[in-house]
C-alpha positions as CSV (number, residue, x, y, z in Angstrom):
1,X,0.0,0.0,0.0
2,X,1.5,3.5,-1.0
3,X,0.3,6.2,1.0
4,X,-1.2,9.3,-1.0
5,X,-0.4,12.2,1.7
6,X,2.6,13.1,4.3
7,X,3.4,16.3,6.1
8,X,6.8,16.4,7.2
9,X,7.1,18.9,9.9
10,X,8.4,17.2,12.9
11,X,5.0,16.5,15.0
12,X,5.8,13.1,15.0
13,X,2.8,12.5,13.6
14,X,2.8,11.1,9.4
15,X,6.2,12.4,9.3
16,X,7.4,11.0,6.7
17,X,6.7,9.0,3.7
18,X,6.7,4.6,3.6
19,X,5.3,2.3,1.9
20,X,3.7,-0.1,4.0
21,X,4.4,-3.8,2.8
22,X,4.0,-7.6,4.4
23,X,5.6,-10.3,2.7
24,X,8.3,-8.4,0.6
25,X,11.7,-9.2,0.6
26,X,12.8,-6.4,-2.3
27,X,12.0,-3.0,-2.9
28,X,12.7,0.2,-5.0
29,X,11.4,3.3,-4.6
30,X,12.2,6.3,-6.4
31,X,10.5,9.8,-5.9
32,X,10.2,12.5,-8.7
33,X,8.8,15.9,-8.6
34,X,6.2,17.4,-11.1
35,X,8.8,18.0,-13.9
36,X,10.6,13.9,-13.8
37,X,13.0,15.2,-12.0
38,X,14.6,12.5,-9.2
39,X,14.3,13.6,-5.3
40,X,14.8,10.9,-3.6
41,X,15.3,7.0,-4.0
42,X,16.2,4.1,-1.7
43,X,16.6,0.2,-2.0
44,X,15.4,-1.7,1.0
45,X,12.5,-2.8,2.5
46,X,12.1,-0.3,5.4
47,X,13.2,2.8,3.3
48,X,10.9,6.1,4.0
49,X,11.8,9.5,2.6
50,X,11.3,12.4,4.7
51,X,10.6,15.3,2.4
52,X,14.4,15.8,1.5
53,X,16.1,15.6,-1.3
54,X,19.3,13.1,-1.7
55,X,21.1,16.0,-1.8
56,X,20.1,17.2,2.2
57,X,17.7,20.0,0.2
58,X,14.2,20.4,1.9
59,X,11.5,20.0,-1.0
60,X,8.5,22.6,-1.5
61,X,4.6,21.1,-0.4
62,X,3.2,20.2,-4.1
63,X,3.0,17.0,-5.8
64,X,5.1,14.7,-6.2
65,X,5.1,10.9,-8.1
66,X,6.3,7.4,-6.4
67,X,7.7,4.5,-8.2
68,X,8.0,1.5,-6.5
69,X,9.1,-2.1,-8.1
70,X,9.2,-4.8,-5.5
71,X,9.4,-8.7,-5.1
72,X,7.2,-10.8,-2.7
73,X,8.7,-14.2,-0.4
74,X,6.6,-16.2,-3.2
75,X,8.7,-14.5,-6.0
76,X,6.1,-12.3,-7.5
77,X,7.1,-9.1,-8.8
78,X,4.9,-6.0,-7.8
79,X,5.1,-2.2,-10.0
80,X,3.5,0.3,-8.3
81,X,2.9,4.0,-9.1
82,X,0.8,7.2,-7.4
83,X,1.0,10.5,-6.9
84,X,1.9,11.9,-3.7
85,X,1.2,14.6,-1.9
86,X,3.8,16.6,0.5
87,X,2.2,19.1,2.9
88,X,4.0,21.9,5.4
């Protein structure tokens, strides 16, 4: 399941973005603003983004898209997508 909406501002509260996943034992994600271009990406299981760039660079509240490829215990291979939604 990808969530849709996460407002990174340090309440502790939906701080920051993860897929939620049972029964994976891969996973990609990469995150791309409006324009295609990359903001952040990780390769394990438990990966999250927080609103910042790879770069350390705070990103603006707007849209933003989520790629995810992943592979199950059972082998089966999983390609999501959805837009996402970053709010301050």
């Amino acid at each position: 399941v990808l969530p849709n909406i996460f407002t990174p501002n340090n309440d502790d509260v939906n701080d920051v973005f993860k897929p939620q996943v049972r029964g994976i034992v891969k996973l990609e994600a990469w995150v791309y603003n409006r324009y295609g271009i990359l903001m952040h990406s990780w390769d394990k299981v438990n990966g999250t983004w927080d609103g910042y760039t790879t770069s350390g660079i705070e990103c603006r509240a707007g849209e933003y898209f989520v790629v995810v490829e992943a592979t199950g215990f059972d082998g089966k291979t999983y390609k999501l997508k959805t837009s996402l939604t970053l709010i301050k």
